[in-house]
SEBA-43652 format. One record per residue (C-alpha): x, y, z; residue in three letters. Coordinates in Angstrom, 2 decimals, padded with zeros to 5 digits, always signed. Each point is the difference from the previous one (the first is absolute). Example, Ala and Ser with C-alpha at 12.3 -4.5 7.8 and 13.67 -1.06 7.14 Angstrom:
BEGIN
(rec (+012.30, -004.50, +007.80), 'ala')
(rec (+001.37, +003.44, -000.66), 'ser')
This chain:
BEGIN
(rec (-153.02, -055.42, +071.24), 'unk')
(rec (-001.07, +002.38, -002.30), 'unk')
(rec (+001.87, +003.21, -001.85), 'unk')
(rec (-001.94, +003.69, +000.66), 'unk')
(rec (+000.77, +003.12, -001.90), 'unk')
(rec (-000.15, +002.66, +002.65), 'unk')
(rec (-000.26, +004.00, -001.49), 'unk')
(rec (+002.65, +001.91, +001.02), 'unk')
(rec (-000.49, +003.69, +001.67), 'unk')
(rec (+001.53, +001.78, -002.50), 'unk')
(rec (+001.88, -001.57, -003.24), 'unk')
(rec (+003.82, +001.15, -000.14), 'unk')
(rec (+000.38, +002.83, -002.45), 'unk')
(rec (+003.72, -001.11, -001.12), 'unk')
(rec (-001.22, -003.61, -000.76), 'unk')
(rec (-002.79, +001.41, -001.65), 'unk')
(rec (+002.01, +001.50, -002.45), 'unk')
(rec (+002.94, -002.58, -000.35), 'unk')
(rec (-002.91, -002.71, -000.67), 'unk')
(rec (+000.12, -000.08, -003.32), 'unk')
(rec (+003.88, -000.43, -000.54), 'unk')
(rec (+000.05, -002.45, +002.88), 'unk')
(rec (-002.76, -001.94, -002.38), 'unk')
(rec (+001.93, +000.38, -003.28), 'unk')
(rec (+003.45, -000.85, +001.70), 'unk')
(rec (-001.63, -003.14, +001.94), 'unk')
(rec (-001.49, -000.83, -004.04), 'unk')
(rec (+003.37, +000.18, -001.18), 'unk')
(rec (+001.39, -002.24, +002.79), 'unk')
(rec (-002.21, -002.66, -000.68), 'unk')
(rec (-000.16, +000.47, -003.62), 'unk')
(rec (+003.58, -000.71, +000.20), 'unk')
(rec (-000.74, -003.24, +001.70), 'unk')
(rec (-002.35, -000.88, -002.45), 'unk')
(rec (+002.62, +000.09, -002.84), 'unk')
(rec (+002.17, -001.97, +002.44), 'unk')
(rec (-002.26, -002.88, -000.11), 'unk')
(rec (-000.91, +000.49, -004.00), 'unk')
(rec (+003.66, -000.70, -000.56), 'unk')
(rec (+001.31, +003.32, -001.04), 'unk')
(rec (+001.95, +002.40, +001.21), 'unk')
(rec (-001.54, +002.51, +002.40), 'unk')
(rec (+002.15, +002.60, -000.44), 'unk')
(rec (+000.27, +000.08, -003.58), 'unk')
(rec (-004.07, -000.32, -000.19), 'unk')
(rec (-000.71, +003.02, +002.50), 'unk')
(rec (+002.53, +001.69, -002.53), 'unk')
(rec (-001.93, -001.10, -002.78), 'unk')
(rec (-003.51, +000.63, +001.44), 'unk')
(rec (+000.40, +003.39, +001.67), 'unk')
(rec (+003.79, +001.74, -001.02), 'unk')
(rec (+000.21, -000.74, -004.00), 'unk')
(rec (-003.43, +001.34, -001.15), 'unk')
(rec (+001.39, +003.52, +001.52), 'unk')
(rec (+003.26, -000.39, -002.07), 'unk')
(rec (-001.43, +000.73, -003.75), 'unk')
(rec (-002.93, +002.60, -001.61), 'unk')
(rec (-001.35, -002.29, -001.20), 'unk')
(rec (-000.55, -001.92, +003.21), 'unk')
(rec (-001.01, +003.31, +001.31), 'unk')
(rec (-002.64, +001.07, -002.40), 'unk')
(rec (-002.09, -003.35, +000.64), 'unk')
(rec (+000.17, +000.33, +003.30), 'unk')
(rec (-002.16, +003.44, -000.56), 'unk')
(rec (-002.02, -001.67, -002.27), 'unk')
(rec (-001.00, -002.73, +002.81), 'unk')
(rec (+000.01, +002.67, +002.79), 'unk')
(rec (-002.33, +001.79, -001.23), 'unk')
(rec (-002.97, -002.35, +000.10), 'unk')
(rec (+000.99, -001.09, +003.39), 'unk')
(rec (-000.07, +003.99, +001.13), 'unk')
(rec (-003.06, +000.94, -001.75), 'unk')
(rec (-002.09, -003.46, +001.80), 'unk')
(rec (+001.92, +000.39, +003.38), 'unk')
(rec (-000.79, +004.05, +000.23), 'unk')
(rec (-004.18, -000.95, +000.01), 'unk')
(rec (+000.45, -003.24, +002.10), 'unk')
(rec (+001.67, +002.08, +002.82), 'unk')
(rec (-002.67, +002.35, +000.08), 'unk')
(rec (-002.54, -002.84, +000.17), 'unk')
(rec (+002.14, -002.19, +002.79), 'unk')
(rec (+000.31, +003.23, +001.94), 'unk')
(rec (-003.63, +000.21, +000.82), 'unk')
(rec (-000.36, -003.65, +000.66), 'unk')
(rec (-001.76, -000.69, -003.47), 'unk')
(rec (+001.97, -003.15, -001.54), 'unk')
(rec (+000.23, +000.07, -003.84), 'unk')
(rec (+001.12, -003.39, -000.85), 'unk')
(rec (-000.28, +000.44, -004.05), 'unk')
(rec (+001.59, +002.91, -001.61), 'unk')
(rec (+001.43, -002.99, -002.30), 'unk')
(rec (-004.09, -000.31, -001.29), 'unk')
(rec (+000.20, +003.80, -000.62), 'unk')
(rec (+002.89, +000.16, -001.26), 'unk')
(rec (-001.04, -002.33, -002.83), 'unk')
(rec (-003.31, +001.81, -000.47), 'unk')
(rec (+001.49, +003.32, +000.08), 'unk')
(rec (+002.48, -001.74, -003.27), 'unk')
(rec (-003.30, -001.08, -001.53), 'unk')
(rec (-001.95, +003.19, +000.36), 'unk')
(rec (+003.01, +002.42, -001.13), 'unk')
(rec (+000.62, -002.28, -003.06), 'unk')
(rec (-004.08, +000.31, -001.48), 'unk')
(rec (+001.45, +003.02, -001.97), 'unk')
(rec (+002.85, -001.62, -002.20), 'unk')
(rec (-001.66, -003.40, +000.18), 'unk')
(rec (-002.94, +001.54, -002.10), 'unk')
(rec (+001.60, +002.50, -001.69), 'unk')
(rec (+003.38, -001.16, -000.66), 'unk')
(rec (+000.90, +002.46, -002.70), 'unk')
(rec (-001.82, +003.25, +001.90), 'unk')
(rec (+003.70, +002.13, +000.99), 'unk')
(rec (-000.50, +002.79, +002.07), 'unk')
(rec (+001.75, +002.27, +003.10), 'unk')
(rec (-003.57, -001.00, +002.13), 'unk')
(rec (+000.08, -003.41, -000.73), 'unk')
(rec (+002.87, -000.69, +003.32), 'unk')
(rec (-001.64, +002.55, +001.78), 'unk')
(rec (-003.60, -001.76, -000.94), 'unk')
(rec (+001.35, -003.66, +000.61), 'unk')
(rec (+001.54, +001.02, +003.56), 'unk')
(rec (-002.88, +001.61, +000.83), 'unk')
(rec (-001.87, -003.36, -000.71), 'unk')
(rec (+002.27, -001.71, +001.65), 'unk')
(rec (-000.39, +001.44, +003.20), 'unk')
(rec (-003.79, -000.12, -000.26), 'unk')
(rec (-000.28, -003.54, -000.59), 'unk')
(rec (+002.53, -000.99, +002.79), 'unk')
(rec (-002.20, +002.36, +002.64), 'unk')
(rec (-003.28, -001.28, -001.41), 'unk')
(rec (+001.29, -003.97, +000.59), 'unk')
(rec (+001.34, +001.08, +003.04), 'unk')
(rec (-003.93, +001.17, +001.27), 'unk')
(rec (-001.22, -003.13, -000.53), 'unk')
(rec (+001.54, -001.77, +003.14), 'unk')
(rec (-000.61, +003.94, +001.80), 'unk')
(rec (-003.77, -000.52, -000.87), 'unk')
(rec (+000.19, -003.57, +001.41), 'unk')
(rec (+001.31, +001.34, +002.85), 'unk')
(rec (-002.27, +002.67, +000.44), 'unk')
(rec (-003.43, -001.26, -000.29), 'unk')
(rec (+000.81, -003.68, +000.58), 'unk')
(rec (+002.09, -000.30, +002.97), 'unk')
(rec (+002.49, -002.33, -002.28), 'unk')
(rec (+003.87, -000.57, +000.51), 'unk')
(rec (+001.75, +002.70, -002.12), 'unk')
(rec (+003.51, -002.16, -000.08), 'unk')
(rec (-002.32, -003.15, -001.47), 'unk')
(rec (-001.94, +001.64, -002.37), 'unk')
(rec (+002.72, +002.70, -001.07), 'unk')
(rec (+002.39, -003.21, -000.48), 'unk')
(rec (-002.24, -002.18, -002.01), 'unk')
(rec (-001.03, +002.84, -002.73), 'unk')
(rec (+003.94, -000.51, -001.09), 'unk')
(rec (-000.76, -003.14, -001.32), 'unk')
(rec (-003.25, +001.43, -001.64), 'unk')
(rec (+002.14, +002.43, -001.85), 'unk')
(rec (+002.98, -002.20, -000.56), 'unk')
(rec (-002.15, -002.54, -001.55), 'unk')
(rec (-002.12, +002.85, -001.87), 'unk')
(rec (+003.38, +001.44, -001.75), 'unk')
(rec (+000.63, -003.73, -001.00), 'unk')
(rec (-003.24, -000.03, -001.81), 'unk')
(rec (+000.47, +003.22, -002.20), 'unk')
(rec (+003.77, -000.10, -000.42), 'unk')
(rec (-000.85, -003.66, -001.72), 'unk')
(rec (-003.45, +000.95, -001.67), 'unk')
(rec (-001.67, +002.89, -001.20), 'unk')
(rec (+003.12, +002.14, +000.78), 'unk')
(rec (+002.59, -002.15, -001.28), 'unk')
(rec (+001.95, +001.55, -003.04), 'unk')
(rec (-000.92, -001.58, -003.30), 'unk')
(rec (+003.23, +000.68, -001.37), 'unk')
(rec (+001.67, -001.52, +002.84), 'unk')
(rec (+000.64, -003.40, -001.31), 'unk')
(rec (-002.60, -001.54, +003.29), 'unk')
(rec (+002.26, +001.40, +002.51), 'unk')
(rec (-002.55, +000.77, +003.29), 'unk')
(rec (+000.71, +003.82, -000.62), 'unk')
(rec (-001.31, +003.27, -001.09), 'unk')
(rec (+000.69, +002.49, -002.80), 'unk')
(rec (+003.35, +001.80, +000.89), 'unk')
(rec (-000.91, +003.62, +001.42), 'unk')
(rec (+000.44, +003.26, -002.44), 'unk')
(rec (+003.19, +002.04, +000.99), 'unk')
(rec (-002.24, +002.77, +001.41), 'unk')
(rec (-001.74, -003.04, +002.40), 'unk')
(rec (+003.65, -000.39, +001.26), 'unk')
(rec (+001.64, +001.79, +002.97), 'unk')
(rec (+003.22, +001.85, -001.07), 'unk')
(rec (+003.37, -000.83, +001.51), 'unk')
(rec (+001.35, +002.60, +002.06), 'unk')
(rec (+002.79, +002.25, -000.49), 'unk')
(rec (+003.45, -001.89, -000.32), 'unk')
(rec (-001.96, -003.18, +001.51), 'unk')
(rec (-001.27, -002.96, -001.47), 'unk')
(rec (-002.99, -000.71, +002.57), 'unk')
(rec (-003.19, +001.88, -000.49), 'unk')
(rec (-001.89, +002.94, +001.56), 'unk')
(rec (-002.10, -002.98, +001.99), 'unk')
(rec (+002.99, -000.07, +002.21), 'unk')
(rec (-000.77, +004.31, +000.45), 'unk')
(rec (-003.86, -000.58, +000.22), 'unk')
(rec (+000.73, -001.85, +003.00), 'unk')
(rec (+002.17, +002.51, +001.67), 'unk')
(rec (-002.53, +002.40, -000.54), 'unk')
(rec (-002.45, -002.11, +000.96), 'unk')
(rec (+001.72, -000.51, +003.64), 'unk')
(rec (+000.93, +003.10, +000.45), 'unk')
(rec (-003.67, +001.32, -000.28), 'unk')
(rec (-001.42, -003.08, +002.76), 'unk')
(rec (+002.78, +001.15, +002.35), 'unk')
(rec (-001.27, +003.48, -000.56), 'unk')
(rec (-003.47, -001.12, +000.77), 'unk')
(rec (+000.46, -002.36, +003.00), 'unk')
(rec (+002.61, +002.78, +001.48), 'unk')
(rec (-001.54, +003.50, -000.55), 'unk')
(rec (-004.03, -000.77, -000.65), 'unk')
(rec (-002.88, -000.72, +002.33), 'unk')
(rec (-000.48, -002.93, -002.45), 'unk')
(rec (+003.39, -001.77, +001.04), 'unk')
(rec (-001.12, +001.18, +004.16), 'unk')
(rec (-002.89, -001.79, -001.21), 'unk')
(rec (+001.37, -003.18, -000.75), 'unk')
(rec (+002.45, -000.09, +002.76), 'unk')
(rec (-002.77, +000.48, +002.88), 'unk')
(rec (-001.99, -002.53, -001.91), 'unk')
(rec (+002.82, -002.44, -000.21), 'unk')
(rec (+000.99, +000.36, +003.71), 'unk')
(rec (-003.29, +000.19, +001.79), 'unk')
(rec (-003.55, -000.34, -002.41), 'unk')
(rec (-001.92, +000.95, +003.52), 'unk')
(rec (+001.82, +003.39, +000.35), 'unk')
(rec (-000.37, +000.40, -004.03), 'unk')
(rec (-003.55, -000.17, +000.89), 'unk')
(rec (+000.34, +002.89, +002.41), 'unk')
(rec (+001.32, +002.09, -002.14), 'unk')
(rec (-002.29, -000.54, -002.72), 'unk')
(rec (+001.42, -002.07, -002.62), 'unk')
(rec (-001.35, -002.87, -001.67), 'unk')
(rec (+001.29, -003.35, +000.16), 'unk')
(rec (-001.96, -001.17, -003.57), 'unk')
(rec (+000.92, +003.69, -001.61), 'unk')
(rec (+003.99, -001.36, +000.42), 'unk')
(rec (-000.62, -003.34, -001.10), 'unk')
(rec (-001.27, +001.48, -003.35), 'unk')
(rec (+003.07, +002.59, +000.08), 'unk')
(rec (+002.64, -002.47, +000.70), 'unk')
(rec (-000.54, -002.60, -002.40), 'unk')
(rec (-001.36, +002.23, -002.87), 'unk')
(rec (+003.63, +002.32, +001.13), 'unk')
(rec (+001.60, -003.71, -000.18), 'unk')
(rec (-001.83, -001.29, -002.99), 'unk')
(rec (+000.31, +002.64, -002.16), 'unk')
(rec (+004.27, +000.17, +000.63), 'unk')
(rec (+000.26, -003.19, -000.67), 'unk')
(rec (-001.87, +000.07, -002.87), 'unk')
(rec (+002.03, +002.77, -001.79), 'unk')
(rec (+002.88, -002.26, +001.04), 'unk')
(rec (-001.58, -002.63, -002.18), 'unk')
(rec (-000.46, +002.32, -002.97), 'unk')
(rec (+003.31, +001.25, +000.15), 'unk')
(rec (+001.70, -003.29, +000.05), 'unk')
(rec (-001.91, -000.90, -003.14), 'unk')
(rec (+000.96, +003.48, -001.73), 'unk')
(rec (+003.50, +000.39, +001.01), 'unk')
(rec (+001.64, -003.41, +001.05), 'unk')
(rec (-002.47, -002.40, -002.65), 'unk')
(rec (-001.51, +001.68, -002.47), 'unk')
(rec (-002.78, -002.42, -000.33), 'unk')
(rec (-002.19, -001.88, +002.18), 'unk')
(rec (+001.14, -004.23, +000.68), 'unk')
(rec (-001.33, -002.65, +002.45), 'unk')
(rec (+002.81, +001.12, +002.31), 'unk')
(rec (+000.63, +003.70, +000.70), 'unk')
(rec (+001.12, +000.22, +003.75), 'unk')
(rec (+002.50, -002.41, +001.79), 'unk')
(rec (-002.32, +000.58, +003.26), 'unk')
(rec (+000.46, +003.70, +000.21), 'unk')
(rec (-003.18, +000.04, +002.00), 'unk')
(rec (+001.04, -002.13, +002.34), 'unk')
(rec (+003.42, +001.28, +000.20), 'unk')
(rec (-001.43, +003.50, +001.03), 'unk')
(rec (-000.97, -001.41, +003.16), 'unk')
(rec (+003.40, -000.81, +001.14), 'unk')
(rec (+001.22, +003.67, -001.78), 'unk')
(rec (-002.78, +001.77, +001.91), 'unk')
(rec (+001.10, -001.86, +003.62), 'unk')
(rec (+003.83, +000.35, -000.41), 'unk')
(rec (-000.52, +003.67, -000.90), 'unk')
(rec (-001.85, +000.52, +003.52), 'unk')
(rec (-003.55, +000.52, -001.77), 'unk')
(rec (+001.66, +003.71, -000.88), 'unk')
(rec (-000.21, +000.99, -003.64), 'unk')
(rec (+003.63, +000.73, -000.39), 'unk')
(rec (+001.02, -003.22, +001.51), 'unk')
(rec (-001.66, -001.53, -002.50), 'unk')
(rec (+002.71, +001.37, -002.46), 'unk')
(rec (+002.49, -001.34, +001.60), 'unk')
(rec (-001.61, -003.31, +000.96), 'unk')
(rec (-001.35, +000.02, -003.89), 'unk')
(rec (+003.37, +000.25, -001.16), 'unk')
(rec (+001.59, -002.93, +002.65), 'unk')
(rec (-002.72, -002.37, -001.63), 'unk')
(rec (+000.19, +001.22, -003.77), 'unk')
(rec (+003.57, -001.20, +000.73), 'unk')
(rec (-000.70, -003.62, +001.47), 'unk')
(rec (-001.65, -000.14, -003.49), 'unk')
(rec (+003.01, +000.70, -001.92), 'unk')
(rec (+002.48, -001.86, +002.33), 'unk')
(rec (-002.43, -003.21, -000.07), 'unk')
(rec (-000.03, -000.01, -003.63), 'unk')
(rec (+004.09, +000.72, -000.06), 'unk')
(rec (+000.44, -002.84, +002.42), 'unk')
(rec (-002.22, -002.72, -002.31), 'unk')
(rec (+002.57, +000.95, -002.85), 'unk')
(rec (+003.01, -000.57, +001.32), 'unk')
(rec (-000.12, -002.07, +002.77), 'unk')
(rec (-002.88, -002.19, -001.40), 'unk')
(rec (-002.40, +000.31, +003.17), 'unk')
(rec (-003.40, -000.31, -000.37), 'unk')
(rec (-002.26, +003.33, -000.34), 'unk')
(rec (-002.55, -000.64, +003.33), 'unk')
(rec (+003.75, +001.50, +001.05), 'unk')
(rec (-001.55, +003.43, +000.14), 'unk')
(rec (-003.53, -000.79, +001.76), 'unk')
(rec (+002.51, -001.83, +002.54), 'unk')
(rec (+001.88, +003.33, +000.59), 'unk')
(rec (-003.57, +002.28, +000.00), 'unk')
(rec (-001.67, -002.21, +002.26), 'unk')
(rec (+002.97, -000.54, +002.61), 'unk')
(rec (+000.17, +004.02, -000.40), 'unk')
(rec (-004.06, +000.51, +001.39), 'unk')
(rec (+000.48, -002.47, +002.58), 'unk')
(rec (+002.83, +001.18, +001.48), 'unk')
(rec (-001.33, +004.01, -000.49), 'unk')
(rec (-003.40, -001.68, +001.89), 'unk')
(rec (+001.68, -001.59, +002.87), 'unk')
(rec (+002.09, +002.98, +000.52), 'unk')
(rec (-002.43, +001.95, +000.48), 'unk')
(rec (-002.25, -002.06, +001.94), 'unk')
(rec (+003.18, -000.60, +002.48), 'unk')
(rec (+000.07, +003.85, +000.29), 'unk')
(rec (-003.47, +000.37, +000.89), 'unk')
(rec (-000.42, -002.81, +002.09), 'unk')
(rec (+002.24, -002.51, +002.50), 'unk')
(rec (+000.01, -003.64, +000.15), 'unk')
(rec (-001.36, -001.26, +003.03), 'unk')
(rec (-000.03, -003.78, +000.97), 'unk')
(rec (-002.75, -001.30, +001.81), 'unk')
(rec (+000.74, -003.67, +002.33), 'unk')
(rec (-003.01, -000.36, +001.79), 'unk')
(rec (-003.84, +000.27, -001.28), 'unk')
(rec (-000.84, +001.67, +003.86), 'unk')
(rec (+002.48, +002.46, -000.49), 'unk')
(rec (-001.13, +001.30, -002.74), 'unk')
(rec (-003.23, +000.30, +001.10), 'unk')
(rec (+001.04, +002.09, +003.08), 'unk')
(rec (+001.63, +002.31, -002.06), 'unk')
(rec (-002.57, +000.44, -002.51), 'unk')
(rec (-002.40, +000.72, +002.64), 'unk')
């Protein structure tokens, strides 16, 4: 006996769109059975982990601030998943796009000017892109595994931010903490209006907003699509399969890198070992729940940004351990994965070797 998947004629349009709520209801479900079996109450944690974080501004303005990561990453890794490229390490670029954007007030720590944000996002960006070619290059003119080599270069950059944070970089008037000068006001980004998260949080609006626009109303979104769907009929209309390869992850590399530098400017204000709780990562499960569409990934970003808070509100007062939240994130990207694979495709059960072999022929 063996278990088929069998591709369905057409994938039901209703289920399609109710997937991800049936995946974040069927997380809640069993996240409730999780805190069953920790020993707490699951009604009080759901309310803890998903209800109370909505209830004060405070609450509300870090979820922005951790939304807005998530958005920026998840807006490049859906264009890259949508033409069948896999970007595994927007985490790596996220750290090198931090690195790059902080050269400026790492250097020249008491240069204050209006370019220097403008200047260190611009970096950013850059240097996120630029680490994002390498694995593009790889794939290129090597033939090699973009999920592999994207994936490893994280812990090239991880362990690279390690070394400057506790050497050359490290503040000298920081009493040995692992840590950089703290950034000039003008190397910070403002607060909005009447809101105590920063413009990151509008950056990445922006940031889907103009994707959306791209993949919706440009032959450069048709492009991706046809590529994504069918590379042989991209190659009958004339578009090249290594030309997207180097669009999507320098697209991807570069967002996440600007992420990066606008965590460091607006949520840190120096660099550390530790700058991202896995935002990289995370994106992947933003950019699936939101249906690989730009907007989604607002609302996706913003589900996430808030597993972050509620995890952290659940360790405090209810004394559970913090691998809470990765618990919650990874139940969530199963369950979004095997909805969607049941949509596409049906189980089929499969007795007897012969049989099989009858129908395959």
């Amino acid at each position: 006996m063996r278990i088929e998947l069998e591709k369905r004629p057409g994938a039901s349009p209703v289920f399609s769109l109710l997937s991800p709520v049936i995946a974040l209801a069927l997380t809640v479900l069993f996240g409730a059975i999780m805190f069953a079996a920790l020993g707490k109450d699951p009604l009080a944690a759901l309310y803890e982990f998903f209800i109370q974080p909505l209830l004060d501004s405070w609450s509300l303005n870090e979820l922005m601030i951790k939304a807005a990561p998530l958005i920026m990453i998840a807006v490049g890794l859906s264009v890259c998943y949508r033409s069948n490229i896999w970007n595994i390490g927007a985490e790596g670029q996220f750290t090198v796009g931090a690195i790059v954007g902080s050269i400026v007030p790492v250097y020249f720590y008491q240069w204050s000017s209006p370019l220097l944000l403008p200047i260190m996002l611009v970096m950013g960006a850059v240097g996120g892109a630029l680490y994002a070619g390498i694995p593009a290059l790889l794939k290129n003119y090597f033939n090699t595994n973009e999920i592999l080599t994207s994936l490893m270069l994280v812990y090239v950059a991880q362990l690279f931010l390690d070394w400057l944070v506790r050497g050359s970089w490290r503040n000298p008037e920081g009493y040995n903490f692992p840590q950089t000068r703290d950034f000039v006001d003008a190397a910070r980004l403002p607060e909005m209006v009447s809101s105590g998260a920063h413009y990151g949080f509008a950056l990445a609006i922006l940031a889907a907003l103009a994707v959306w626009f791209m993949m919706r109303f440009t032959l450069k979104g048709f492009e991706v699509n046809v590529i994504g769907q069918s590379p042989r009929a991209g190659r009958f209309a004339g578009f090249s399969s290594r030309r997207m390869v180097w669009f999507c992850f320098l697209l991807s590399g570069g967002l996440a890198g600007l992420a990066g530098v606008s965590e460091i400017s607006g949520a840190l204000g120096y660099l550390q070992p530790q700058i991202s709780p896995g935002y990289g990562f995370t994106a992947i499960i933003v950019a699936f729940l939101g249906r690989l569409n730009p907007l989604g990934a607002i609302i996706s970003g913003l589900v996430l940004a808030l597993t972050y808070i509620g995890g952290e509100g659940v360790q405090f007062t209810m004394g559970v351990s913090d691998k809470v939240t990765r618990v919650f994130q990874g139940m969530l990207l199963f369950f979004v994965l095997s909805c969607d694979t049941l949509i596409l495709y049906k189980i089929r059960i499969i007795f007897s070797g012969k049989q099989a072999e009858g129908k395959a022929s």
